[in-house]
C-alpha positions as CSV (number, residue, x, y, z in Angstrom):
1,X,-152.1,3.5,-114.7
2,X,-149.4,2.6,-112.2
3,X,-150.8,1.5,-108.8
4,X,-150.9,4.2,-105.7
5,X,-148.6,3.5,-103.0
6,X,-150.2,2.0,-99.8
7,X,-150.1,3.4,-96.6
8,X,-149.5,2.0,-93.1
9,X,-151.4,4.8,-91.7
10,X,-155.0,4.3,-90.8
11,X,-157.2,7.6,-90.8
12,X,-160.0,7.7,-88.5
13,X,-161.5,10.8,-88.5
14,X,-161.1,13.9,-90.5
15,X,-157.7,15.2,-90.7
16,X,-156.3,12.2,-88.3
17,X,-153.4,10.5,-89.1
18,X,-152.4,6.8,-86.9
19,X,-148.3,6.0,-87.1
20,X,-147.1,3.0,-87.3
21,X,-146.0,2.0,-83.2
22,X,-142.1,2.0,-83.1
23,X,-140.4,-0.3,-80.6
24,X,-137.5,1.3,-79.0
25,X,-134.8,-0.1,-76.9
26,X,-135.0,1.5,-73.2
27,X,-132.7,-0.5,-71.3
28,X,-129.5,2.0,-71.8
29,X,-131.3,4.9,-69.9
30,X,-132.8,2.4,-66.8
31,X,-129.1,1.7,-66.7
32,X,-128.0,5.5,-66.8
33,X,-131.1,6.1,-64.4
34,X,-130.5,3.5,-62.1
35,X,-126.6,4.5,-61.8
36,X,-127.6,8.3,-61.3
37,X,-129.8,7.1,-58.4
38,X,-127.4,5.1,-56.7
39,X,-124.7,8.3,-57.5
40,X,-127.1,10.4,-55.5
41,X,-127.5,8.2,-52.5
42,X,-123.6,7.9,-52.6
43,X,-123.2,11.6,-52.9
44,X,-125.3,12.5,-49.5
45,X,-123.6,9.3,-48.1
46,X,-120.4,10.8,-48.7
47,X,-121.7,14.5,-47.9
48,X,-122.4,12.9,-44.8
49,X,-119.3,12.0,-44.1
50,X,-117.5,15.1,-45.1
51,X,-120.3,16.7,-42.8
52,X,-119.1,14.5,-39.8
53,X,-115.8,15.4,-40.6
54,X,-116.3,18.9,-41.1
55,X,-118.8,18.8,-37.5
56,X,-116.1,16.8,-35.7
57,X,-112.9,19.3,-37.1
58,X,-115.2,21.9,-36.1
59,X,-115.4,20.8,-32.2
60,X,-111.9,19.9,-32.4
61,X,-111.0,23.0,-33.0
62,X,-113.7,24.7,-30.6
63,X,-111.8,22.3,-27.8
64,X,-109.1,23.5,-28.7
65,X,-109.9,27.7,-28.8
66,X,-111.7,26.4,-25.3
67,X,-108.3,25.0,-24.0
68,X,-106.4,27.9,-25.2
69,X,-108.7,30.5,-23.6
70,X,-108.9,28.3,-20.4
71,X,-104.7,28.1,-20.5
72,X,-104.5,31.9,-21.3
73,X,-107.0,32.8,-18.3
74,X,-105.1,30.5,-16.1
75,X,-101.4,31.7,-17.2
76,X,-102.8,35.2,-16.4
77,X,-104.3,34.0,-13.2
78,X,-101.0,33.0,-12.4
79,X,-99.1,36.0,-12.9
80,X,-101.7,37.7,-10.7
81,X,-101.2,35.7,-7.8
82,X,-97.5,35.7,-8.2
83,X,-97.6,39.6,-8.5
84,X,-100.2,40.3,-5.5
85,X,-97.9,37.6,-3.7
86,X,-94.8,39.5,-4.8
87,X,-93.2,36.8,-6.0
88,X,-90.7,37.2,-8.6
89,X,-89.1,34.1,-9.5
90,X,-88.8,32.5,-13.4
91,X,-88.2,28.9,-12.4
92,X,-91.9,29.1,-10.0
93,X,-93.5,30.9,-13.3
94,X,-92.1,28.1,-15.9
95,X,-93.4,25.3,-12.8
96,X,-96.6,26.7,-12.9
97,X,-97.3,27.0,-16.5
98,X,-95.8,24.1,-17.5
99,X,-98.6,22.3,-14.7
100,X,-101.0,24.3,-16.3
101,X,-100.5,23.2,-19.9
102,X,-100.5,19.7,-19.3
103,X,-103.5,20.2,-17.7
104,X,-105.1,21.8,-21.3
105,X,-102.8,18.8,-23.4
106,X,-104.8,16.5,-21.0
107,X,-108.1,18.0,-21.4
108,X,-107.9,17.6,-25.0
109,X,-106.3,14.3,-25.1
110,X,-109.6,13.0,-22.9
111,X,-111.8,14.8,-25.4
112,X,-111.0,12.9,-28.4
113,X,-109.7,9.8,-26.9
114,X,-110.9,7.1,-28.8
115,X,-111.7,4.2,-26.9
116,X,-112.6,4.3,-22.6
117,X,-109.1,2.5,-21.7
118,X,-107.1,5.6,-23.1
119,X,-109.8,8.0,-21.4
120,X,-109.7,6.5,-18.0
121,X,-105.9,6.6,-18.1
122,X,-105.8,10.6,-19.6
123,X,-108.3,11.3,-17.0
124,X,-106.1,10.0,-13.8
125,X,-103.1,11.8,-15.5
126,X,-105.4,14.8,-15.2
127,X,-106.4,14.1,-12.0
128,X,-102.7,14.0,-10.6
129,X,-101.5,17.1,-12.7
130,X,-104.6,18.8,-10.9
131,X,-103.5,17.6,-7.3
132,X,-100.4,19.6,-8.4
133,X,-101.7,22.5,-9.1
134,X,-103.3,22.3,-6.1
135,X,-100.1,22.2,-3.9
136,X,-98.7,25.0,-6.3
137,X,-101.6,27.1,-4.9
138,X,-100.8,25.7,-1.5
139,X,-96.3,26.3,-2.7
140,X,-97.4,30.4,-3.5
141,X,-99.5,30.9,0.0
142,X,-96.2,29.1,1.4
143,X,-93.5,31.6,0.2
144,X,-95.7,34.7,0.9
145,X,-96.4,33.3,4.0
146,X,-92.5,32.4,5.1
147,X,-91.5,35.6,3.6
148,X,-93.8,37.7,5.0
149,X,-92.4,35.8,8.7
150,X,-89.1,35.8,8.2
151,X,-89.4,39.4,7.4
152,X,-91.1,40.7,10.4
153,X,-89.2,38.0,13.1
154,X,-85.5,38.5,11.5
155,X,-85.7,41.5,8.9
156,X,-87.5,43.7,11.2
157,X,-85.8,43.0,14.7
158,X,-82.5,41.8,13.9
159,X,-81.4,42.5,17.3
160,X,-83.9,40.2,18.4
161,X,-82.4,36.8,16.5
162,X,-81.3,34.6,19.1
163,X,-82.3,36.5,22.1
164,X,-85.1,35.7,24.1
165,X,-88.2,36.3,22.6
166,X,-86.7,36.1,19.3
167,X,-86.1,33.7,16.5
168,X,-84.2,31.1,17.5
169,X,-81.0,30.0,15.8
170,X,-80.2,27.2,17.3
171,X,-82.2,23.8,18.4
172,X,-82.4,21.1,15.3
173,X,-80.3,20.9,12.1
174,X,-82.8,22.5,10.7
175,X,-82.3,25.9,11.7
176,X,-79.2,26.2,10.2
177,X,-80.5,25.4,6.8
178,X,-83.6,27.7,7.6
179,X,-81.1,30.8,8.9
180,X,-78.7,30.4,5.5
181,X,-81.5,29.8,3.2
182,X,-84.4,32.7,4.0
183,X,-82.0,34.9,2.9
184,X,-82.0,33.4,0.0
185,X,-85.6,32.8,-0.7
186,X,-86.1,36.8,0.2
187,X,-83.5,38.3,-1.3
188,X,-81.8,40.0,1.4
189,X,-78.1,38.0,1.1
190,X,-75.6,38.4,-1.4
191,X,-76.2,36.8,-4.6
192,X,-79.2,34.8,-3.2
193,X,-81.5,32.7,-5.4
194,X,-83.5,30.3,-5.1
195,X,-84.7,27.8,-7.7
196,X,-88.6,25.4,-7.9
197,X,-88.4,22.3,-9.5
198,X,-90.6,19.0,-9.5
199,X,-88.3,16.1,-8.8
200,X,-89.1,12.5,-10.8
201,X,-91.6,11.7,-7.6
202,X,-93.4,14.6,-8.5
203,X,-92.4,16.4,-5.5
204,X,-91.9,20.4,-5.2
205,X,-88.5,21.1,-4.0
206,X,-86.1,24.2,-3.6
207,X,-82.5,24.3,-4.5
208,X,-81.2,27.9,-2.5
209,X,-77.6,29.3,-3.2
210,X,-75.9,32.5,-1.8
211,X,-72.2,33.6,-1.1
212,X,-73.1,32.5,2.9
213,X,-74.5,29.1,1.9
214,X,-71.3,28.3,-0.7
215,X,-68.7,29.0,1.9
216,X,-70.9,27.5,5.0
217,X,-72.8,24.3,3.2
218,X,-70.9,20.9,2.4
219,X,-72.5,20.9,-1.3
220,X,-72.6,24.8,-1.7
221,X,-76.2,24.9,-1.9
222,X,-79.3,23.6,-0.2
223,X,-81.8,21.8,-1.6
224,X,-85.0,20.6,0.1
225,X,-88.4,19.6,0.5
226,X,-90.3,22.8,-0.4
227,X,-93.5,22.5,1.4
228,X,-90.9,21.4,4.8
229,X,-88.9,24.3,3.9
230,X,-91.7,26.6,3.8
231,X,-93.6,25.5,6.4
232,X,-90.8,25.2,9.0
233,X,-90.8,26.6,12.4
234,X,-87.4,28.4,14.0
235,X,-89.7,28.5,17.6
236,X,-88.6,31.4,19.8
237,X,-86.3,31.5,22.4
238,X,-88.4,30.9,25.5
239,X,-88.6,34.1,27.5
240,X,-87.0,32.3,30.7
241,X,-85.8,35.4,32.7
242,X,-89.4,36.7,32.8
243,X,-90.4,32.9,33.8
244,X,-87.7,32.9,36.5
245,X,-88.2,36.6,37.8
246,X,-92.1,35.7,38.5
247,X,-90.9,32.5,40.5
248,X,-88.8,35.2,42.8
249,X,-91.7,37.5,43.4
250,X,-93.8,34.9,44.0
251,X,-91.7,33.3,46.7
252,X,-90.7,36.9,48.1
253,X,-87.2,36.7,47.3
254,X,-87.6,40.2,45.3
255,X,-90.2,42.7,45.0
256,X,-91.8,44.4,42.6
257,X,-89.0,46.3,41.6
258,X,-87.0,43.1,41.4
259,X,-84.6,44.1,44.3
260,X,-84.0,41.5,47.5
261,X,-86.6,41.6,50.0
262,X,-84.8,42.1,54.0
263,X,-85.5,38.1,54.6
264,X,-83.2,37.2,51.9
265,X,-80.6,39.7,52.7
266,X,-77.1,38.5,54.8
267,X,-76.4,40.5,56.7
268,X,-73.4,39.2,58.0
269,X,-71.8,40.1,54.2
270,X,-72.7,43.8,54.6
271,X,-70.5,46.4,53.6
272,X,-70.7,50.2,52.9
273,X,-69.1,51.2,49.6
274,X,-67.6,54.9,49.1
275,X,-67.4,57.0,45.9
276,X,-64.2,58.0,44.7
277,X,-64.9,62.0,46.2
278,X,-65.3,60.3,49.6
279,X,-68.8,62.9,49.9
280,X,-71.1,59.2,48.9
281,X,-71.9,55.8,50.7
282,X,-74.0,53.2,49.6
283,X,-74.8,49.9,51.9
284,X,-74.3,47.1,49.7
285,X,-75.9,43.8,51.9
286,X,-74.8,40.7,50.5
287,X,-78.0,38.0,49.4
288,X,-78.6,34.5,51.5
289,X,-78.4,32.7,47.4
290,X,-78.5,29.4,49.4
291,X,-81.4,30.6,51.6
292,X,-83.2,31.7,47.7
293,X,-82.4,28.4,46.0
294,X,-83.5,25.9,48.4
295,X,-87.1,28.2,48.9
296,X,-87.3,28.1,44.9
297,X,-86.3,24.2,44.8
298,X,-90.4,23.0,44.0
299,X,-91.0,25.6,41.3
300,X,-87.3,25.0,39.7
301,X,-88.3,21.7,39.8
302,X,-91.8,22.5,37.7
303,X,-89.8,24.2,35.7
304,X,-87.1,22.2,34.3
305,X,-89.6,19.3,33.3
306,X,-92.0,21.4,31.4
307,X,-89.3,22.4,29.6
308,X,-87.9,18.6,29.3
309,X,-91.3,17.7,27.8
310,X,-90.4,19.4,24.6
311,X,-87.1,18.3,23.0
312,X,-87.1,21.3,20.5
313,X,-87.2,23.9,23.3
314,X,-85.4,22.5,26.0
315,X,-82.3,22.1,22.8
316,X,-83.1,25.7,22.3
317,X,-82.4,27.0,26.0
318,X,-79.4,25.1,26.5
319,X,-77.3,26.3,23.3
320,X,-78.9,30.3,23.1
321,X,-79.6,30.4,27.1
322,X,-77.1,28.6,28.6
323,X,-74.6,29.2,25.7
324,X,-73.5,25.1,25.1
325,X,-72.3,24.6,21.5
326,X,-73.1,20.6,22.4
327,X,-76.4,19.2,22.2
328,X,-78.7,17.4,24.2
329,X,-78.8,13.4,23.6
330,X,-82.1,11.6,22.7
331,X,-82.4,8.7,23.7
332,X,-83.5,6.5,26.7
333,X,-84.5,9.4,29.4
334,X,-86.5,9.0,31.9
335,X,-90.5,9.6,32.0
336,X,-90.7,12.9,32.1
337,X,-88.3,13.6,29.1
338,X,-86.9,12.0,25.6
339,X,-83.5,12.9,26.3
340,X,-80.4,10.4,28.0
341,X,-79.9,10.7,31.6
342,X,-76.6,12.4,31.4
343,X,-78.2,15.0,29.2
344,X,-81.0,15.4,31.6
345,X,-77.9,15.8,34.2
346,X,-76.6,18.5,32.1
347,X,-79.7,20.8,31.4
348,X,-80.8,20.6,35.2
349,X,-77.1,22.0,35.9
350,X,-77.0,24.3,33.7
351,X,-80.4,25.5,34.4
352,X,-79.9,25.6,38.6
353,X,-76.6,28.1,37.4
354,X,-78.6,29.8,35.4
355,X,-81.6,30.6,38.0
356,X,-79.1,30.9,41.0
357,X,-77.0,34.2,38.5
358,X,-80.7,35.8,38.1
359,X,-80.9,36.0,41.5
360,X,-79.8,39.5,42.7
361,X,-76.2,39.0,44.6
362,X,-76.4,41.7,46.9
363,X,-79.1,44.4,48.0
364,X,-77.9,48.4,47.6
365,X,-79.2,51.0,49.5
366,X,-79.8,54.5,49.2
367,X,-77.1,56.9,48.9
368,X,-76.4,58.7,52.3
369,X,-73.4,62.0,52.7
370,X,-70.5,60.6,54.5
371,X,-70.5,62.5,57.5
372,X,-66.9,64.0,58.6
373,X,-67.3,65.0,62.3
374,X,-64.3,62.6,63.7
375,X,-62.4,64.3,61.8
376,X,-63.2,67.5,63.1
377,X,-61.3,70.0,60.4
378,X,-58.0,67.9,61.3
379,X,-55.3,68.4,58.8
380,X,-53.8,65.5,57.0
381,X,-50.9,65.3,58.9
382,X,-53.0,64.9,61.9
383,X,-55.4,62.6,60.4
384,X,-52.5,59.9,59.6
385,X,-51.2,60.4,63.2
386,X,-54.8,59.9,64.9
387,X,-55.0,56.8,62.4
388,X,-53.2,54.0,64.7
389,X,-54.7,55.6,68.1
390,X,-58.1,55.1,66.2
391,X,-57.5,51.3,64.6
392,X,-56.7,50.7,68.1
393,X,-59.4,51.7,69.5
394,X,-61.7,49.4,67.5
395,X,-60.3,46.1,68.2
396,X,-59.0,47.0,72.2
397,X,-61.9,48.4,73.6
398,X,-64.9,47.9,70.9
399,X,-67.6,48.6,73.8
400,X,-66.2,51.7,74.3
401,X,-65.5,53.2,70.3
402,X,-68.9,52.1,69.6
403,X,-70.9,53.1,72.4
404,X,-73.1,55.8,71.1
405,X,-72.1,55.3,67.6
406,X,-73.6,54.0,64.5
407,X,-73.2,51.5,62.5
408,X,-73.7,51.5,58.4
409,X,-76.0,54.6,59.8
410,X,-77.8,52.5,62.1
411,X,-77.7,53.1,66.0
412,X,-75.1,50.1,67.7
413,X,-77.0,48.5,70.9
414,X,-74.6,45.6,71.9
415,X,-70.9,44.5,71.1
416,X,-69.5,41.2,71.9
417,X,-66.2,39.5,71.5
418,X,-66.2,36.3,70.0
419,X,-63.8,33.6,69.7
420,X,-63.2,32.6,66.2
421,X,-62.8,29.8,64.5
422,X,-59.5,27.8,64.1
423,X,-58.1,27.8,60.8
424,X,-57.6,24.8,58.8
425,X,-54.0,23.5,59.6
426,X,-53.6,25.4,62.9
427,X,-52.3,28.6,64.4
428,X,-53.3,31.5,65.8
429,X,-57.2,32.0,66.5
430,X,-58.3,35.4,65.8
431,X,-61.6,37.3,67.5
432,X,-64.9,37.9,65.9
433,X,-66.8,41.1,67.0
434,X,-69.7,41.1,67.0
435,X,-71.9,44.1,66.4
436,X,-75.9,44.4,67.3
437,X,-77.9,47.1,65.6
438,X,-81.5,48.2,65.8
439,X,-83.4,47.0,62.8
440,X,-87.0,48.0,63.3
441,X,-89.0,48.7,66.4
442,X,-92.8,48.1,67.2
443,X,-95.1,49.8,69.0
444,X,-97.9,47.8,71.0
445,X,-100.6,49.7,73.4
446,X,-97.5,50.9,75.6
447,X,-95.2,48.9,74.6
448,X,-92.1,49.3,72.2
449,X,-90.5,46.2,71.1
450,X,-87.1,47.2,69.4
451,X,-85.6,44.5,66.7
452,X,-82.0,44.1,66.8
453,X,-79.9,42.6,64.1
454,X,-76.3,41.4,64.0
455,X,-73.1,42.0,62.0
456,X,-70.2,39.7,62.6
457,X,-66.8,40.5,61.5
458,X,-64.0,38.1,61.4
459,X,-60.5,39.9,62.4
460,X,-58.8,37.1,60.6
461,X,-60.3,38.4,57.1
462,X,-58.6,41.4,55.9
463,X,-62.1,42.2,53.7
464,X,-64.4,42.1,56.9
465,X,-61.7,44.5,58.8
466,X,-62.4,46.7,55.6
467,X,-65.9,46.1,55.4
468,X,-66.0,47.6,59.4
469,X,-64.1,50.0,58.3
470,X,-66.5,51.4,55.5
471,X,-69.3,51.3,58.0
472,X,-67.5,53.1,60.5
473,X,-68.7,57.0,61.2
474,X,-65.6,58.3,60.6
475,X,-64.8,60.3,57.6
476,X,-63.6,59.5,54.4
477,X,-60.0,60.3,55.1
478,X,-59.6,58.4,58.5
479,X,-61.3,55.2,57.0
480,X,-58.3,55.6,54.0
481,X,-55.5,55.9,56.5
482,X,-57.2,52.9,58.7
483,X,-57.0,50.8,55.7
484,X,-53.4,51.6,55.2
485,X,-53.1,49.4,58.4
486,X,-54.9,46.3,57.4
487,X,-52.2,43.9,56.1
488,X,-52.3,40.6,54.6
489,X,-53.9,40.1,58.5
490,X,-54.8,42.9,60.1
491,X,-54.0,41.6,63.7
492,X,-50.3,39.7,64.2
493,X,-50.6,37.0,66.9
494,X,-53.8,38.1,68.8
495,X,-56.0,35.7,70.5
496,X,-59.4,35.7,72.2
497,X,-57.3,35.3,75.2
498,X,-55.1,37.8,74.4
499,X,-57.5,40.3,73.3
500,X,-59.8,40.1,76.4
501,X,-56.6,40.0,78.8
502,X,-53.4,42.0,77.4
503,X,-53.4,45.3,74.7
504,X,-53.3,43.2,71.4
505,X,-50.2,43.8,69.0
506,X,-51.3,45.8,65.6
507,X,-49.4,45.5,62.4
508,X,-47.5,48.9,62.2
509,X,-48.6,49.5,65.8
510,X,-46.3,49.0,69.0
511,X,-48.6,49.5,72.5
């Protein structure tokens, strides 16, 4: 009987079966296991990464949506204030965004620099380009501001420019660029424009052109410092009439209604003045000018050196006042100016000409009818032949034509014969009469002082003979036909000795 085949297997209890143990080779999956592992850590090390990445893109490109909106809100900003400025100019829009952009570029560039040294040096580059900005703010509130000048001193009251009280045109260099170029900055020339730029300093300037600056500039156009341009100051013409007409009424040389007061009148250059119709005469009194200027000497004085204290508006005075096309000299002055001594010579002349034609050259009085008694209803015939009888009158017995008469409507109280002077090279000397009138009268208790005041006329002067004449009472047409008689001298060969002894000899008169 063949043998049973033997088992490995060991039964233990009912039913159980025991394999055999089997040794198997594990070191291929540690491997796999072990690489696995380390392929996961790898994984969230590179997921890491990515997610950095990702994070930092992600900011990146929040910076720059940040940038964008902050650009955006200031580019709008911009046009605002250029628009509630009324500004319309391309060249201050593309200065002004351009600013603003680098500004965002440099934002950015600070955000992901990548080391301090490169974020300090972004960072002052920002800090300039914001200093910029700054005076852009500081250019806009510049040009509305000159604009909205310029437009109320020029614009508005052109008949103002140059006058006193005005704008001046005149006084530095300055003004000329200023009075071509406004123009040109407002638009109110012929093809003006003006142009904003940042030169390679970094400096704002403004290149102006117009028709007037092309044919009136060297370059044919003008190009400046902005914030100097903007901010410059014409001045006004100093007011100096007003200044000078408060010196008179303080010193009583006029009154209120700026005519001479009586102290300042001279009388001895009186004269009555006729209309044309011969129905109208007006006393025209000459004023003492010498008398005025030497009161006003102290205050002219005051004057003149207040105004030497500032170069600007003394310049100013003496080219729009005084009309000089030269200018004043600085340069080695005295104390109480900056200009040379010759030029201090020059403005104190041609200030003292100026005050001395403000003062009022003669002093008109009311308008009174000429009265026509003397000639009683004569005809003209009669009239011409009474003429010479009448001239003679006058100058061969004064005392007796003028007693009871008036004079320039005032009441004649003494007459005197004078000798005159002797003219310069000899000959004949010719009579002054000399005619007292009452001026005024005062009344004390009981007493009545009457003022008298004299008129002098020389017989050797043709215009005092006609200035007699015109005061005379007679009527319009005996005071023509005397005047007929007054020659180049009204009296041939007539002296004091003459006139007081012997009938004098009359041009056109034989006695």
């Amino acid at each position: 009987m063949a043998n049973l085949p033997k088992f490995s297997g060991k039964y233990t209890t009912a039913g159980a079966y025991e394999r055999p143990q089997t040794v198997l080779d594990k070191s291929g999956f540690i491997y796999a296991k072990t690489l696995s592992d380390l392929g996961q850590g790898f994984n969230k090390a590179l997921q890491g990464v990515f997610d950095k990445r990702n994070a930092e893109a992600l900011q990146a490109r929040k910076n720059e949506e940040e940038n964008y909106k902050f650009q955006t809100q200031q580019q709008q900003q911009l046009i605002s204030q250029l628009a509630k400025a009324g500004i319309n100019n391309n060249s201050l829009y593309k200065l002004g965004f351009d600013l603003i952009s680098a500004n965002s570029k440099l934002s950015l560039d600070i955000k992901q620099a990548q080391n301090q040294e490169d974020r300090t040096k972004y960072m002052n580059q920002q800090a300039r380009v914001m200093r910029k900005l700054g005076e852009y703010q500081g250019l806009i509130a510049g040009i509305q501001d000159s604009a909205s000048t310029y437009s109320s001193d020029v614009i508005e009251n052109p008949s103002k420019v140059g006058q006193q009280g005005g704008v001046a045109t005149v006084g530095t260099d300055y003004n000329k660029n200023y009075n071509l170029g406004m123009p040109a900055l407002t638009g109110t020339t012929k093809n003006g424009s003006s142009e904003y730029y940042l030169d390679k300093d970094m400096n704002f300037r403004i290149r102006l052109t117009s028709d007037q600056i092309s044919k009136q500039t060297e370059k044919g156009y003008i190009d400046q410092d902005a914030g100097l341009f903007l901010s410059f100051d014409p001045l006004t013409v100093p007011n100096i009439d007003k200044e000078i007409s408060d010196v008179l009424l303080g010193a009583k040389i006029t009154d209120k209604n700026g005519n001479i007061t009586q102290e300042y009148v001279d009388i001895n250059n009186a004269k009555f003045v006729t209309n044309d119709q011969g129905t109208m005469r007006y006393a025209v009194e000459a004023t003492n000018v010498a008398g005025a200027m030497a009161t006003t000497q102290n205050a002219r004085n005051a004057m003149i050196g207040s105004y030497l204290q500032d170069p600007q508006k003394a310049q100013i005075i003496y080219q729009q006042i005084f009309g000089n096309n030269e200018k004043l000299e600085i340069g080695g002055g005295s104390e109480s100016s900056m200009f040379t001594p010759e030029s201090e010579r020059k403005f104190v002349a041609a200030f003292d000409q100026y005050f001395e034609a403000l003062i009022p050259q003669t002093k008109i009085g009311k308008a009174q009818a000429v009265t026509r008694q003397p000639s009683k209803g004569k005809t003209t015939k009669e009239i011409v032949e009474a003429a010479p009888q009448v001239y003679t009158d006058i100058f061969k017995n004064p005392e007796s034509y003028f007693k009871n008469k008036k004079i320039g409507g005032k009441d004649v109280l003494k007459v005197n014969v004078l000798p005159g002077s002797v003219p310069a090279g000899g000959g004949e000397v010719y009579p002054v009469i000399e005619l007292g009138y009452k001026s005024g009268s005062k009344v004390a208790g009981e007493e009545q002082t009457i003022f008298t005041t004299d008129m002098s006329f020389d017989l050797s002067d043709p215009a005092r003979v006609r200035a007699l004449i015109d005061m005379l009472p007679e009527g319009a047409s005996m005071k023509k036909e005397l005047k007929k008689l007054v020659g180049d001298n009204p009296i041939d060969s007539v002296s004091i000795e003459t006139f007081e002894q012997t009938p004098p000899i009359y041009k056109g008169i034989s006695l």
